[in-house]
C-alpha positions as CSV (number, residue, x, y, z in Angstrom):
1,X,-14.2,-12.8,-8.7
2,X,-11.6,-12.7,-5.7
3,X,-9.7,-15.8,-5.2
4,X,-9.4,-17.2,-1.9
5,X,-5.7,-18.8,-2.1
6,X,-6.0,-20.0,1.4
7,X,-9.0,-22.2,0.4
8,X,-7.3,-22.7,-2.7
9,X,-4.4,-24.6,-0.6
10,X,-6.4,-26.4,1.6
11,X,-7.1,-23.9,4.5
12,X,-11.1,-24.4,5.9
13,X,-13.1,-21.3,5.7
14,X,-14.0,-20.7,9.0
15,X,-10.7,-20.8,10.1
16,X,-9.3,-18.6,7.1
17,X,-12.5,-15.6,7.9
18,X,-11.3,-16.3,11.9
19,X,-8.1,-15.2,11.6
20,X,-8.3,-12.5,9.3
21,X,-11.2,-11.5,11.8
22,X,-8.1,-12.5,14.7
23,X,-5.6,-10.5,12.8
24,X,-7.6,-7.1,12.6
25,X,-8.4,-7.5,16.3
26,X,-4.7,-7.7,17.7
27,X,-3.4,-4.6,15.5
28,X,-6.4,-2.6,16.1
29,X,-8.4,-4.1,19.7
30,X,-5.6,-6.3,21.3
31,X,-2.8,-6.1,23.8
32,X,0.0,-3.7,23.7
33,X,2.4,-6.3,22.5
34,X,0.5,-6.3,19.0
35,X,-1.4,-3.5,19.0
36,X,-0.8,-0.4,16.3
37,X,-3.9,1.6,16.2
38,X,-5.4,4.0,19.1
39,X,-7.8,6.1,19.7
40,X,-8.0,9.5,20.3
41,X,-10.9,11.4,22.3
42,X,-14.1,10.6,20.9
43,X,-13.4,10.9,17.1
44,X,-9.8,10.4,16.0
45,X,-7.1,7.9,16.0
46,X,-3.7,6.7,14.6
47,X,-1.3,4.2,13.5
48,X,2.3,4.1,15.2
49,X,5.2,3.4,13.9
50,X,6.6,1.4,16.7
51,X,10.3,1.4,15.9
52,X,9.6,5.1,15.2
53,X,7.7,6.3,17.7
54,X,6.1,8.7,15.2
55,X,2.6,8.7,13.3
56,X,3.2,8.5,9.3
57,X,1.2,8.4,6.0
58,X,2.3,5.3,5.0
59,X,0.3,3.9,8.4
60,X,-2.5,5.8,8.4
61,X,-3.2,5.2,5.0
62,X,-2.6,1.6,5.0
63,X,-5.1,1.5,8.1
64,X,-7.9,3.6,6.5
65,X,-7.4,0.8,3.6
66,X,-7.8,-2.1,5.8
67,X,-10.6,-0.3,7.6
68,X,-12.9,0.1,4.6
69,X,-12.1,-3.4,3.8
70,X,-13.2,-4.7,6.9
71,X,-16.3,-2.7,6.8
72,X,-14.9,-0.6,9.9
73,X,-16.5,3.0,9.5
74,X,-15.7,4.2,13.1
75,X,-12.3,3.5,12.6
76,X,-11.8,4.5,9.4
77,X,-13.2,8.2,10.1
78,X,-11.2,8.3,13.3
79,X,-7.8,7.7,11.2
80,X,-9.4,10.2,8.5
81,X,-9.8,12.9,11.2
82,X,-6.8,12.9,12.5
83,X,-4.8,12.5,9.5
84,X,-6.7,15.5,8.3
85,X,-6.7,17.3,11.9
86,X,-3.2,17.1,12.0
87,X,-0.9,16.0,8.5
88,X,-2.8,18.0,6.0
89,X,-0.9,21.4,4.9
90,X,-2.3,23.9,4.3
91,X,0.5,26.8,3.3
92,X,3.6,26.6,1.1
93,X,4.8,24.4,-1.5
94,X,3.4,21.4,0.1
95,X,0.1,22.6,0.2
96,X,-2.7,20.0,-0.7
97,X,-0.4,17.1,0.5
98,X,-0.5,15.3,3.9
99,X,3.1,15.8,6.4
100,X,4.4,12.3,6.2
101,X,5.3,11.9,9.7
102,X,4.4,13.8,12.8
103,X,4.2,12.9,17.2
104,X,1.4,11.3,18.8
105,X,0.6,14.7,20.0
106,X,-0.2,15.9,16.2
107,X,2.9,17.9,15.4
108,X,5.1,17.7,12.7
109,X,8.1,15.8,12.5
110,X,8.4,16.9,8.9
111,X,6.6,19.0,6.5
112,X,7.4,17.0,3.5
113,X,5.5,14.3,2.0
114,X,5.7,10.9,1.0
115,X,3.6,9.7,-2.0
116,X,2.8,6.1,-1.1
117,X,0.2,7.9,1.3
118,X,-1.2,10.1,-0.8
119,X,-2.0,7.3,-3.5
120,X,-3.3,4.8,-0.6
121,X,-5.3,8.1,0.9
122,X,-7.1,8.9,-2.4
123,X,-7.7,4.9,-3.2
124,X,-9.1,4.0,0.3
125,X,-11.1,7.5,0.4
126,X,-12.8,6.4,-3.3
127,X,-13.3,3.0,-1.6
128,X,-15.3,4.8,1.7
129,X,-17.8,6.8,-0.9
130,X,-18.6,3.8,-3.0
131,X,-19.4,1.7,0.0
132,X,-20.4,3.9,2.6
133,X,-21.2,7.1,0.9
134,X,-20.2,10.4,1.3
135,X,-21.1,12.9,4.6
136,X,-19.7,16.5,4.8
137,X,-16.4,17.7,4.6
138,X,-13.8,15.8,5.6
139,X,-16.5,13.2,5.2
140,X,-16.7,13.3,1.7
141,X,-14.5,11.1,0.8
142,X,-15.0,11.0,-3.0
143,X,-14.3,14.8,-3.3
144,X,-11.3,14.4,-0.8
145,X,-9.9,12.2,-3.4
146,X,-10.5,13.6,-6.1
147,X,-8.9,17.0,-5.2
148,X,-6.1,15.0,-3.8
149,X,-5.5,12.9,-7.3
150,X,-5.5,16.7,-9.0
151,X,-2.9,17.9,-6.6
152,X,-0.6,15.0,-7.1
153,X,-0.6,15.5,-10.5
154,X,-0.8,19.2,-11.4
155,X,1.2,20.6,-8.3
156,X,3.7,23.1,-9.3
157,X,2.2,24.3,-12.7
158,X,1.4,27.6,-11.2
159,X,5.3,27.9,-10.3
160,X,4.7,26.8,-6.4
161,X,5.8,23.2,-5.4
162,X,6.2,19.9,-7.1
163,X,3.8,17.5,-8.6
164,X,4.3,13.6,-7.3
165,X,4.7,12.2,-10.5
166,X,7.0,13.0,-13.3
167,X,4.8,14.7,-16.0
168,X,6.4,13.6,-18.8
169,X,7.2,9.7,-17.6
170,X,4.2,9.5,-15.9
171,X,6.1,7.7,-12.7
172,X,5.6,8.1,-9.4
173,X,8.7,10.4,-7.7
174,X,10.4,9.0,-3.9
175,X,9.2,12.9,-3.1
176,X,7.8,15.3,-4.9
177,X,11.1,17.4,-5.7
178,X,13.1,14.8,-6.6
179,X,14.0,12.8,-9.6
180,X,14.0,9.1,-8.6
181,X,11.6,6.2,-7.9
182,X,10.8,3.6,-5.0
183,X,10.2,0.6,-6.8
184,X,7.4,-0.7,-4.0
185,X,5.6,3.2,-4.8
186,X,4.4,1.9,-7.7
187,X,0.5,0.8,-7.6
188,X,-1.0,0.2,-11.3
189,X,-3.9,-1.4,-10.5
190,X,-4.7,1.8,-7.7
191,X,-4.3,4.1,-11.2
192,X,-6.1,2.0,-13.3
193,X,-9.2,2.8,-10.7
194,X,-8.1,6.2,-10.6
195,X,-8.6,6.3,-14.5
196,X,-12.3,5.7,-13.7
197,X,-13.1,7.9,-11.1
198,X,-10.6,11.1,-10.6
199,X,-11.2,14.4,-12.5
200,X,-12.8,13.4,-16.0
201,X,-9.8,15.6,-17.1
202,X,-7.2,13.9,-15.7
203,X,-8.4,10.4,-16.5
204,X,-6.1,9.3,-19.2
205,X,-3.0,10.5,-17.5
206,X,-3.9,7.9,-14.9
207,X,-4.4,5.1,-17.5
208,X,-0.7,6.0,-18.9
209,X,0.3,6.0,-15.6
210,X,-0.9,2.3,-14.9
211,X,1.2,1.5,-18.0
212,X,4.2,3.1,-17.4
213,X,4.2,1.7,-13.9
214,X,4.3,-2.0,-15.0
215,X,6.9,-1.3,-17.7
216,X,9.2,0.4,-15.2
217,X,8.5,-2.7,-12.7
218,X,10.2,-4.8,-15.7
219,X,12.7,-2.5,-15.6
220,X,13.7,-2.1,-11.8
221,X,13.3,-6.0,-11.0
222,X,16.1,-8.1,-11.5
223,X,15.4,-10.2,-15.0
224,X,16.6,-13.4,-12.5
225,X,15.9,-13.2,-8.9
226,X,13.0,-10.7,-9.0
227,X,14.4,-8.2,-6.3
228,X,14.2,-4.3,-6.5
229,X,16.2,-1.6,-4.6
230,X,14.4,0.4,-2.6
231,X,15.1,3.4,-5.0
232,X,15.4,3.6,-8.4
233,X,16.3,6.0,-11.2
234,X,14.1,6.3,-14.3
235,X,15.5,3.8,-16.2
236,X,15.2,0.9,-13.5
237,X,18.6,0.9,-12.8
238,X,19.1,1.0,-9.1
239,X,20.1,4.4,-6.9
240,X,22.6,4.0,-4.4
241,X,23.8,7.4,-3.4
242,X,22.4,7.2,0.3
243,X,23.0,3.4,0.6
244,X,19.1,2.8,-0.5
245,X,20.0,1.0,-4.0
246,X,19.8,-2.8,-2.5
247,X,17.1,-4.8,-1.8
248,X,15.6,-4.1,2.0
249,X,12.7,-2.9,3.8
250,X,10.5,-0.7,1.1
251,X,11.5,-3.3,-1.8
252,X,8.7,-6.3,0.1
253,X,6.4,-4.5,-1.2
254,X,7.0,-4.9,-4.7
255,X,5.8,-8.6,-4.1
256,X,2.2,-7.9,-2.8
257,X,2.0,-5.3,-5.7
258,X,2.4,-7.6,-7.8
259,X,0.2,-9.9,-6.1
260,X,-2.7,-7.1,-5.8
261,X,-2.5,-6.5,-9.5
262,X,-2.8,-9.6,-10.7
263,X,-5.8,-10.4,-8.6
264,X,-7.4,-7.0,-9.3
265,X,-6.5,-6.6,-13.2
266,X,-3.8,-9.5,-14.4
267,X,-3.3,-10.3,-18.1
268,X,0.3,-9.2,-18.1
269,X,2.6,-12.0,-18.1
270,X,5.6,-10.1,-17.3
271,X,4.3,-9.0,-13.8
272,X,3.4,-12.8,-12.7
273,X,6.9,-13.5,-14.2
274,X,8.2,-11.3,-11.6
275,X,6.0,-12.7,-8.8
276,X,7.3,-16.1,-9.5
277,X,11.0,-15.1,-9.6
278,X,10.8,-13.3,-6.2
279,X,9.2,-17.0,-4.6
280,X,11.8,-18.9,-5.7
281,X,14.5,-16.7,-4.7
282,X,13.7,-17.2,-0.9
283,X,12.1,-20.6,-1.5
284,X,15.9,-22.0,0.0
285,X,16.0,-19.0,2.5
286,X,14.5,-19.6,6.4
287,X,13.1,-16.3,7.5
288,X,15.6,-16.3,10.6
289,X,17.9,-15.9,7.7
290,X,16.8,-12.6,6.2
291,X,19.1,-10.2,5.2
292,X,19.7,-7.0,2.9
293,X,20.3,-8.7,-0.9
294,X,22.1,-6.9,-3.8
295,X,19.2,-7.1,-6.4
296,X,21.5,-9.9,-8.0
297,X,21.0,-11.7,-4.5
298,X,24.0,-11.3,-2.9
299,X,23.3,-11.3,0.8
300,X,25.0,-8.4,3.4
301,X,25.6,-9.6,7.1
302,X,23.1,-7.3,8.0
303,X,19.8,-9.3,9.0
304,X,16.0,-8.3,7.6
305,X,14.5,-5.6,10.0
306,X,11.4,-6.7,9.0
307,X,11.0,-10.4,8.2
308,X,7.3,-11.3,9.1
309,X,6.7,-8.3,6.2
310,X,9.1,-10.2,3.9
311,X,7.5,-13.3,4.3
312,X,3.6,-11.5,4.2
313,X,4.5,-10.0,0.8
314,X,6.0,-12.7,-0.5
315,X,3.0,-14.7,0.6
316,X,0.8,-12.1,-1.2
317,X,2.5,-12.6,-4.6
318,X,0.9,-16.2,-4.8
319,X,-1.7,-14.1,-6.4
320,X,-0.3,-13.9,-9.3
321,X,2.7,-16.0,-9.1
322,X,2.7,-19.6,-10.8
323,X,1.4,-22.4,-8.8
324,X,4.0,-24.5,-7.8
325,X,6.2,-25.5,-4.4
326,X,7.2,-21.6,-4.3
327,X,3.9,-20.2,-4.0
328,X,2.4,-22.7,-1.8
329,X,5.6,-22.7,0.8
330,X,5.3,-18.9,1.0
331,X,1.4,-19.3,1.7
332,X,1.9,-22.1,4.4
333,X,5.0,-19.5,6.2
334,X,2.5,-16.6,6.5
335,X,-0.3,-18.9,7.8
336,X,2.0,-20.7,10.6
337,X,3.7,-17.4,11.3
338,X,2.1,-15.3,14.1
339,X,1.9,-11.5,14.1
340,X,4.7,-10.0,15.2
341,X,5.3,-8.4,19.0
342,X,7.8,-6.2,19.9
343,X,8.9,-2.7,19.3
344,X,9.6,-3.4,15.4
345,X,5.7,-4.3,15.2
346,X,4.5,-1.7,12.7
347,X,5.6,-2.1,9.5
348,X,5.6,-6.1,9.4
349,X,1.8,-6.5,10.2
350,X,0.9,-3.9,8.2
351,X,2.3,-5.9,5.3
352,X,0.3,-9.3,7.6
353,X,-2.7,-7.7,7.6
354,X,-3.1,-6.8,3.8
355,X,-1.8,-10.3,3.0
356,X,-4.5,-11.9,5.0
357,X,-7.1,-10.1,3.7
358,X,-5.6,-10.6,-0.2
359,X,-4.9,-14.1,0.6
360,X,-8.3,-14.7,1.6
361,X,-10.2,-12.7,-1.0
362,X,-11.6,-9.8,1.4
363,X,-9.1,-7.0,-0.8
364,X,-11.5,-5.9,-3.0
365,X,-12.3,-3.4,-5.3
366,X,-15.4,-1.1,-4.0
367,X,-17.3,0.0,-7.0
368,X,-19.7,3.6,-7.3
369,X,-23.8,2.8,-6.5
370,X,-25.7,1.7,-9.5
371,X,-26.1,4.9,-11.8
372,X,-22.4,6.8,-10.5
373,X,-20.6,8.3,-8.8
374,X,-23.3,11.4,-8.9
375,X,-25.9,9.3,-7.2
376,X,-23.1,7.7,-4.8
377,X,-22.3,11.7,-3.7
378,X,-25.9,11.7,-2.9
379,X,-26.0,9.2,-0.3
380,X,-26.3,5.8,-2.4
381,X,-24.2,2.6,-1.0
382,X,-21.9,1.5,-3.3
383,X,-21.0,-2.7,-4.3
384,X,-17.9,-4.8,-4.2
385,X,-16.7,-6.6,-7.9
């Protein structure tokens, strides 16, 4: 079912499962100059943000997810721990979210959250139950997600706080009291999965959800290079009023969205139209030469902070983009770029990682044990599609 792209291009196997293999062991085993992930004590750890110096959702989330697919469970349940340990609230109008960045130490930077967490959290913790199954609490993962999926949506209907997507748009907010969009926040093949398995009550919402997210991709992409700010309003159109309405660090994403999509879901035409526009805007553009873009792809002096994510997500939309020159340049410049080193580490092979393991067919979907989710709650090991 999974398409290996890199064998697709002419990449041998054992050299495509050796350096995924490679890849996980310099983020999460290897020398500081790569490194992002460590432990804590005998049962927790986290993700830095390296440019940051600060522990956030986004990371830990995103680690939990490449954990599960990599059939990690030590690590994952050491990321789950501490994320639990030390970013879930408990009290006020964030309660039932997760703090979306706090120190090393555990404490909060910030008692807001950030929704791309929450809707990585929820996916990767449906993931762990279907393949691992569930233990006790916070070990049961399918329950975690579950209540988490509920908060998301139903937060603030008893007068206290703010759900994380609009109710009436179904669209995932920035934050929860807010009312604007991050283009890259939007994941329709994580709610079309979430249609399946969250509260039988809140199942459809999720399936207009899924829908709503790919029209509003339509929307906030450029109709001819592809590009999206890194916010949005409603109606696509791009939100500039704190100098976030251009095409930078959150927008990569959109690309290995899109990618993810197609490779989990696909039949919409419009999406891989996207994919393919993004590819051949940068198919003239050397990574050295990444910059900020207007969303028409008019380039600031000010250079990519990030361009080994760039060139990862635009690797990743080769997924779903059309085969051609684009796709396969943007495959060959994330094979024969190395992860990155430095203090700016983080965010760029996070992006590395989930390419490689998209690229190479190892992001999969983790389906419930034969007979449910009921049996799967009981102990039962789940299976990939």
């Amino acid at each position: 079912m999974y398409r290996n792209v890199f064998m697709e291009y002419g990449y041998d196997e054992r050299e495509i499962d050796a350096r995924v293999e490679d890849t996980w062991q310099q983020l999460f085993e290897g020398e500081e100059e790569t490194r992002i992930y460590y432990p804590v004590g005998e049962d927790m750890g986290y993700l830095l943000d390296t440019g940051n110096l600060d522990v956030r959702t986004e990371g830990m989330s995103y680690g939990m997810m490449m954990a599960v697919q990599m059939d990690r469970k030590d690590v994952f349940d050491r990321i789950w721990k501490w994320t639990h340990t030390y970013m879930y609230m408990t009290e006020g109008e964030n309660a039932g979210y997760f703090a979306w960045s706090c120190k090393p130490d555990g404490s909060r930077n910030s008692c807001g959250p950030a929704p791309d967490g929450e809707e990585y959290f929820a996916l990767a913790l449906f993931f762990a139950s279907h393949r691992w199954g569930d233990g006790e609490a916070p070990f049961d993962y399918a329950v975690q997600a579950r209540s988490l999926l509920r908060t998301c949506i139903h937060k603030g209907e008893d007068g206290v706080g703010y759900p994380m997507w609009d109710p009436e748009r179904k669209l995932i907010k920035f934050v929860p009291n807010c009312d604007f969009s991050d283009p890259s926040y939007h994941l329709p093949h994580f709610y079309e999965l979430f249609a399946l398995w969250a509260e039988p009550g809140d199942r459809r919402f999720w399936k207009e959800a899924a829908m709503a997210s790919r029209d509003y991709l339509v929307l906030s992409c450029h109709p001819a290079t592809g590009l999206a700010p890194e916010y949005a309003y409603y109606d696509g159109t791009p939100n500039n009023e704190r100098g976030f309405g251009h095409f930078f660090s959150d927008s990569y994403r959109v690309a290995a969205n899109l990618g993810l999509d197609e490779a989990w879901f696909g039949g919409d035409s419009r999406m891989r139209a996207i994919a393919s526009r993004i590819q051949a805007f940068f198919a003239d553009k050397d990574p050295s030469d990444y910059r900020r873009y207007t969303i028409e792809g008019e380039p600031f002096e000010e250079p990519a902070l990030h361009p080994v994510g760039l060139l990862a997500a635009n690797a990743m939309a080769a997924l779903a983009a059309e085969d051609g020159p684009a796709a396969r340049r943007c495959v060959a410049l994330l094979w024969n770029t190395p992860v990155r080193t430095g203090e700016r580490r983080y965010y760029d092979n996070c992006l590395y990682l989930l390419a490689m393991l998209a690229l190479s067919g190892r992001y999969r979907i983790w389906m419930p044990a034969k007979g449910g989710c009921d049996q799967l709650e009981n102990g039962g090991a789940g299976h990939e599609v």
